[in-house]
N, C-alpha and C positions, 0 to 999 in steps of 0.2 A: 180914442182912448188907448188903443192896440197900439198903435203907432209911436206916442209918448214914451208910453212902457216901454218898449221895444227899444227907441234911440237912449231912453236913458240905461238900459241897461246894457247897448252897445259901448257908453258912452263910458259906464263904471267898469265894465271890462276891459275898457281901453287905458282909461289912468291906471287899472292893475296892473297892463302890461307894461306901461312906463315904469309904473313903480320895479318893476320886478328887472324891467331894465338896465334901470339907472343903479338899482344894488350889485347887478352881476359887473357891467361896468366899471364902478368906480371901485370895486372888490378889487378887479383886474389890472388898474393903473397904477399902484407900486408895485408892482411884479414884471410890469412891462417897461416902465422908466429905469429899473435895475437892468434889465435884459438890455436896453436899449445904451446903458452905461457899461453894460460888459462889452459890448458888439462893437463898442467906439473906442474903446481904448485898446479892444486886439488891433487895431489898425494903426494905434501909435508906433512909433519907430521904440527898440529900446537901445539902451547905451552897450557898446560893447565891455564883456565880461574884462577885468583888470586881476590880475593874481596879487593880491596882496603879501604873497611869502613863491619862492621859487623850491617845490618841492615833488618829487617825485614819489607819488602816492601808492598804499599796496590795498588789495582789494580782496574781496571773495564773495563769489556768487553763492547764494541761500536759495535754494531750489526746494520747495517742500512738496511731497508727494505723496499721495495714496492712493497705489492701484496703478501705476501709472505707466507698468512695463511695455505698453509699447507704444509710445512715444516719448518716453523719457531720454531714452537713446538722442536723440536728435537734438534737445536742447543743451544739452550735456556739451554734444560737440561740439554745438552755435557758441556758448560760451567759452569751450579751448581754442575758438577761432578766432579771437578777438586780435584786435591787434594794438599788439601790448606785451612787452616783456614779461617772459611765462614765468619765471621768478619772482614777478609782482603780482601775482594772483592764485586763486585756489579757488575751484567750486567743488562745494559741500551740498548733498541732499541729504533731505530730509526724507527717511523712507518712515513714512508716519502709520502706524500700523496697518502694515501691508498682509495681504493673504498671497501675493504674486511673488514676482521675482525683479520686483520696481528696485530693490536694492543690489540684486546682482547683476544686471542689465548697468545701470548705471556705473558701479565701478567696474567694466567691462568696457566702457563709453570713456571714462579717465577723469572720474569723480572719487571724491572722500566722502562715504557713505555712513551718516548717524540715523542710525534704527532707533527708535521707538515706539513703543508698546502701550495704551494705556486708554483702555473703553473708557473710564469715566471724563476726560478731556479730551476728545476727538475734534480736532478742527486745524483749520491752518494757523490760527494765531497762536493755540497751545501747544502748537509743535515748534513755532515759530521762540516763543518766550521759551520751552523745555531746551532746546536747542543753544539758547544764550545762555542759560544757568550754567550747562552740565560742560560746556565749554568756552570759557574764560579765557583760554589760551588762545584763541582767535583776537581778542584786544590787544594781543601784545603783537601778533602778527602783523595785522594789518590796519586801514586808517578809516575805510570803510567795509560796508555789508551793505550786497544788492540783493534783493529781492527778486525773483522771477521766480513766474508761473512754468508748472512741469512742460506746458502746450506751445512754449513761448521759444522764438529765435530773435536775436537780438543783432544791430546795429554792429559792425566791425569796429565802430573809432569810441564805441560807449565808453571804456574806461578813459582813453582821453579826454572826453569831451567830463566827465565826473571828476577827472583828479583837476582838472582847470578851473569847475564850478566851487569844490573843494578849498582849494588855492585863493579863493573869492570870499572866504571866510563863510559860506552858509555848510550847514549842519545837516537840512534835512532838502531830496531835493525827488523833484517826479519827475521821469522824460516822459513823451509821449508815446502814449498805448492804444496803438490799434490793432487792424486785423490780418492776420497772416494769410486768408487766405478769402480775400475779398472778393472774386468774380465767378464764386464757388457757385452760388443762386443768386437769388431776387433779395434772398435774408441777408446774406452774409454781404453785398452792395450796399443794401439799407443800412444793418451796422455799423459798417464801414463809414457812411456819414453821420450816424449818430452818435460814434466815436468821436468824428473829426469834430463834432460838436461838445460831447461834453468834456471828454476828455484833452481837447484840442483850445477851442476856442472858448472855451467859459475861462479856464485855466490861461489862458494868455490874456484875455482881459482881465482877470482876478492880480496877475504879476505886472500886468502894466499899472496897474492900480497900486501898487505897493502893497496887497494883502498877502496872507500865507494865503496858495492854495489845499485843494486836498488832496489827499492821497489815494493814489486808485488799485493801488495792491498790486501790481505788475509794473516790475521798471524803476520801485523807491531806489534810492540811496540814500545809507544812514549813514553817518558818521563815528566814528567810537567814542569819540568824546563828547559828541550827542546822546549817544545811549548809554554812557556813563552818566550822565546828568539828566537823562531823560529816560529809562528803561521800557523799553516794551510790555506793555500790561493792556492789551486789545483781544478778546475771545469772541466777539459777538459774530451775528451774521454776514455784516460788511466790517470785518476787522478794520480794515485799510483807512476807512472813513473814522469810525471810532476814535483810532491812533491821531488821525489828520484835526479832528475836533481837542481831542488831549492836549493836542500842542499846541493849539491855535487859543484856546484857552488858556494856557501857561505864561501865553505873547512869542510863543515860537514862531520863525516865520521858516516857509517853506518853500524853497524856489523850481520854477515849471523850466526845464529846458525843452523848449518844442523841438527844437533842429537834431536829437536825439531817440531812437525812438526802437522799441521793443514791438514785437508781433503775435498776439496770440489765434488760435482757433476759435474758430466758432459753430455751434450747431451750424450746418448750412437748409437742412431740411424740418427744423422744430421738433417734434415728440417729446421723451421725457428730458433730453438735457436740454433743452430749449425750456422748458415748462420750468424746471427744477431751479434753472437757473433765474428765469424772470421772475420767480416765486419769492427766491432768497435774496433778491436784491430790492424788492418793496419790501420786506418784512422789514430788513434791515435797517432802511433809511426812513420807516415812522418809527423806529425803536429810536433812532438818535436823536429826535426830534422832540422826545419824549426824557430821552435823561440828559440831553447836553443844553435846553433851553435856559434852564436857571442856572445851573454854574457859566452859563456865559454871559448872563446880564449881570450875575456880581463879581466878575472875572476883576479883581485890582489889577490886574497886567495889560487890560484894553481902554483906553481910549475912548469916548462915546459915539469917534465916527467910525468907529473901525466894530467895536460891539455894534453899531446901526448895521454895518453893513453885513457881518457875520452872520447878524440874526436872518437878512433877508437871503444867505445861500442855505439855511438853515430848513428855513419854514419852508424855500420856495418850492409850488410844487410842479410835479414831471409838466415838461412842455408841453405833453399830446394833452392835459388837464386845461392850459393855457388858451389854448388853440381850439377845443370842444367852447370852452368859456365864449372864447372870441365871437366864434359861429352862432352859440345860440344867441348873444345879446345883438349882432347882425341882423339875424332873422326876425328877431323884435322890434329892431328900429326900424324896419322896413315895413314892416304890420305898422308904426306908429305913422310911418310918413304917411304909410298910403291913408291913412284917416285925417292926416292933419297935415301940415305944410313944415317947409324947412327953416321958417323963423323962429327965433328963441331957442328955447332946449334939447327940440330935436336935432337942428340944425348944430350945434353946440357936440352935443353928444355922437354924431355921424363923424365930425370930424376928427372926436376923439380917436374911434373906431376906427378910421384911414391910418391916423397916425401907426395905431396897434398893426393892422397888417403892413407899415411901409417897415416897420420895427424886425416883424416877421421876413420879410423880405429880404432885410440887410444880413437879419442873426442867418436865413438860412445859403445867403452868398457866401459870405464869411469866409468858412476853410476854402472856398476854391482862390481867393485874394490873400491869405496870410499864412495860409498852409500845403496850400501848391497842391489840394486837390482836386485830380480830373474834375469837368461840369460832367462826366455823366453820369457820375454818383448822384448825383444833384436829381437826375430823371428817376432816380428810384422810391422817389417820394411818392409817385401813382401810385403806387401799393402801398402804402401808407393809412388810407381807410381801411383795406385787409388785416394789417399789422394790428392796429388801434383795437378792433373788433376780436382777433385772438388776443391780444392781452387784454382788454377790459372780461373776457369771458373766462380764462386761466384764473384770474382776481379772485373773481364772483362766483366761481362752482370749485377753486381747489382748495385743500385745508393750507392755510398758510405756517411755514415753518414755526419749530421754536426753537429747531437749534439747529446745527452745523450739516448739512448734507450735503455730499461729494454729489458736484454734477456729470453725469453721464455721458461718456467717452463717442464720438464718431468714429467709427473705424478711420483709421488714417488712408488718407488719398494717397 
């Protein structure tokens, strides 16, 4: 009678486990056939850029800063280095209400310095819009407006390679943003390919696909006669994304130039900027997720394959989420085999499972085939379970933002 009992309640335990399986599984497989559709068109060839108009374009770098005197000097002069007719350009900071001397450092460095003042709207986007209001006469100057972070050195041929993409009739455009100073530690290696991944290669399968990409807030270029028909109005926590949803919305489209590419800092040792910073960037992106869902499914300006696909960069969530998913419904069908054999459904669902890691596989070769990054980034994935573990714990013990917090500075190396 013990025995009975016994197997059948191994036996009801074990179809829970199937059950509980086959939910996380099939949960996982549009998110992984997306992934597996980004991963394959960054390897498509694209066509080379064609100037529709032959024009020699004027420019100005938007630098916004708070607090930022001692490394502001340095990007200041990354951008008067550029090379490109210094006639055809101007960089302006934004010294956003500073307690330091981030505005006199900088014009000191051979920048046009716009002070602002103003506790109740503290953030880079409302310094970013105060900055457009109160000077108009920048429209008349020039053709575009780059965006760069105070931490950031930039590419020598960037205005060229903008006034070309420019020339190509798009409006709003991201180059690629990584890390300046990548062999810093174990952190700043890791970054470095987590960069070359979201910001690298989602963004290059997103533009081979013909979608707008997003905006990552370092590195845009806008155009003035984009932001004459399209004004800046982004305050949130991930402005950059907000903006990138506004326009994708509207049927803007948005073009990635990878072979261009800006550098910023990064914590290299974690503590508070590290913390502060991974804090603000989940907040941020359940907030979007949360007001841009339904103006995108009644968006009149999208398409239903293109609103399909929007919603799934939308909803989709953080990789390391993908990948914990992956592992545990693994470890399940493994409990299921070993009780039962590989015909029918198990067998069915293992190879779903293969596919998902051969997915994993390709999305994490990727930048080293399309983006000409080193493989020994690639090795910094061992710490990866370390990583995973401080952020799932930063989540789950800190108060999560609800507004704008300037991330804390490394002394500079």
């Amino acid at each position: 009678m013990l025995t009975i009992t016994y197997t059948a309640f191994t036996t009801e335990f074990a179809d829970i486990i199937i059950f509980i399986d086959l939910i996380i599984t099939f949960f996982l497989i549009p998110f992984y056939l997306y992934l597996a559709l980004i991963c394959g068109a960054a390897f498509l060839r694209s066509q080379p850029l064609k100037s529709k108009v032959d024009r020699v374009n004027r420019f100005v770098f938007l630098i916004p800063a708070h607090d930022e005197q001692d490394i502001i000097q340095a990007t200041v002069k990354s951008c008067l280095k550029v090379e490109y007719e210094s006639y055809l350009f101007k960089v302006f900071v934004i010294a956003d209400n500073c307690s330091d001397d981030t505005a006199l450092v900088a014009r000191s460095a051979g920048a046009e310095v716009f002070e602002r003042s103003d506790d109740a709207r503290r953030s880079k986007g409302h310094a970013i819009e105060c900055f457009f209001q109160s000077r108009p006469d920048i429209f008349d100057f020039c053709d575009a407006v780059i965006i760069i972070d105070a931490d950031t050195v930039v590419d020598a041929d960037i205005l060229a390679q903008f006034s070309l993409t420019l020339n190509c009739g798009f409006d709003w455009i991201q180059c690629y943003y990584t890390i300046r100073n990548p062999n810093e530690s174990w952190r700043t290696r890791l970054m470095t390919f987590a960069f070359s991944l979201y910001n690298g290669v989602w963004l290059l399968g997103q533009e081979r696909l013909s979608l707008a990409i997003g905006l990552k807030g370092n590195g845009m270029c806008f155009s003035t006669r984009g932001l004459q028909r399209f004004p800046w109005k982004a305050h949130g926590l991930t402005e950059d994304l907000e903006f990138s949803w506004m326009l994708r919305i509207a049927g803007e489209h948005i073009h990635f130039l990878p072979q261009t590419r800006v550098y910023a800092s990064m914590p290299s040792q974690g503590g508070a900027g590290a913390i502060s910073q991974r804090r603000r960037w989940e907040a941020g992106r359940k907030t979007l997720r949360k007001a841009f869902f339904r103006p995108l499914l009644s968006s009149p300006n999208l398409g239903i394959i293109r609103k399909f696909m929007y919603i799934f960069d939308l909803m989709f969530p953080p990789l390391v989420s993908l990948l914990i998913g992956l592992l545990v419904s693994t470890v399940l069908q493994v409990f299921v085999i070993l009780k039962h054999d590989l015909i029918g459904m198990p067998g069915l669902i293992l190879a779903i499972q293969c596919s998902m890691s051969f997915v994993v596989v390709c999305y994490t070769m990727c930048p080293v085939f399309t983006l000409g990054l080193p493989m020994y980034y690639v090795a910094s994935l061992t710490v990866l379970p370390y990583y995973v573990a401080w952020k799932l714990a930063i989540i789950a013990t800190g108060k999560i933002p609800s507004e704008w917090i300037r991330t804390p500075r490394e002394p500079a190396a």
